[in-house]
C-alpha positions as CSV (number, residue, x, y, z in Angstrom):
1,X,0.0,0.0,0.0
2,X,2.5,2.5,0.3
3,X,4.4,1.8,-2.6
4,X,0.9,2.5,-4.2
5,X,1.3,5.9,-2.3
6,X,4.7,6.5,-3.3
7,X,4.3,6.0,-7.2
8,X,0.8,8.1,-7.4
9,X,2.2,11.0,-7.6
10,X,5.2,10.2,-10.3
11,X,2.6,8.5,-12.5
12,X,0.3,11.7,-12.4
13,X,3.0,14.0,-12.5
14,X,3.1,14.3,-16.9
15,X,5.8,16.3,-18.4
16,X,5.2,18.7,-20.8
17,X,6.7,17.9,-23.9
18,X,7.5,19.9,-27.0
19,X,6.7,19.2,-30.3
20,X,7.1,21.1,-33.8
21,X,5.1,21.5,-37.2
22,X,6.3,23.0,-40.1
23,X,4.2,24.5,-43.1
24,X,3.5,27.2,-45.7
25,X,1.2,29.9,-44.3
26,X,-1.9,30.1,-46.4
27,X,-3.4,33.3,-44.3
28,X,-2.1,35.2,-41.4
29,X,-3.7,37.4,-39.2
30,X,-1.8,39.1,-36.4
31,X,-4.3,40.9,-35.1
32,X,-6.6,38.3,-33.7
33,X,-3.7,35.5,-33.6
34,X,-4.4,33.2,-36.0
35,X,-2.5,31.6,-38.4
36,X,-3.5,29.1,-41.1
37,X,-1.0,26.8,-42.9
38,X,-1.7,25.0,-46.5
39,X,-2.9,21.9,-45.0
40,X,-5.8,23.9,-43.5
41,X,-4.9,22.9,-39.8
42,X,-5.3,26.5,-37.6
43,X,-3.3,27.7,-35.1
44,X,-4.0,30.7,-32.5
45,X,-1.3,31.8,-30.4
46,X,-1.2,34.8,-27.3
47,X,1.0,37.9,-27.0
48,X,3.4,35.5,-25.6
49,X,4.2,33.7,-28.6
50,X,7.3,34.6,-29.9
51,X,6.8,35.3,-33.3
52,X,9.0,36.2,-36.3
53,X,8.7,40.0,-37.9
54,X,7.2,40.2,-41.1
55,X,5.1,37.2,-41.1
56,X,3.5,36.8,-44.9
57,X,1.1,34.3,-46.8
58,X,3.6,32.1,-48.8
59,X,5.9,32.1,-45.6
60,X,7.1,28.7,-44.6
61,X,7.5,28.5,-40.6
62,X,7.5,26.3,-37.7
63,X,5.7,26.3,-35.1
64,X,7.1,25.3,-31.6
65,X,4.5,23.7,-29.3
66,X,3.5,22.2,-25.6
67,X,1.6,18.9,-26.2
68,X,-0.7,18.6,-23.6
69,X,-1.2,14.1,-23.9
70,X,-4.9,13.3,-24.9
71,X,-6.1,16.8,-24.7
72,X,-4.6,18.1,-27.9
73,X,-1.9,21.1,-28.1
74,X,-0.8,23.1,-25.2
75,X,0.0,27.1,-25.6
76,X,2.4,27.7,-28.6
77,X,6.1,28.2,-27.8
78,X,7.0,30.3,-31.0
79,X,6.6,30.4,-34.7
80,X,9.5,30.9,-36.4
81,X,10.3,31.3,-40.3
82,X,11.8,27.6,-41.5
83,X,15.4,27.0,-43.7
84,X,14.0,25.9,-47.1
């Protein structure tokens, strides 16, 4: 029983892990913080998002993320204009 005790916490205790997507922006808007990519998938990020200057359509970027598990994305990290 308390090894039971012991381990609850370390198996509830889920890092937060970072992940990446890269893509072509098909429409930006920096006002309400939204940006689209060509494979349709949307992605709103806060004032806290550290985000390249002079973001265009045609731009190809990656976006740093927290993956939150089963519950989708977590807050984006930064979005950042990609090498190619």
């Amino acid at each position: 029983m308390r090894t039971l005790l012991f381990a609850l916490p370390l198996l509830l205790a889920t890092p937060a892990i970072a992940d990446e997507t890269t893509g072509t922006i098909l429409a930006f808007d920096r006002v309400d913080r939204v940006i689209v990519l060509d494979d349709k998938t949307v992605w709103q990020f806060d004032d806290k998002t550290d985000l390249a200057p002079d973001l265009v359509a045609g731009d190809i970027v990656k976006i740093i993320y927290t993956g939150a598990a089963d519950s989708g994305i977590g807050p984006i990290t930064s979005i950042l204009r990609a090498e190619g």
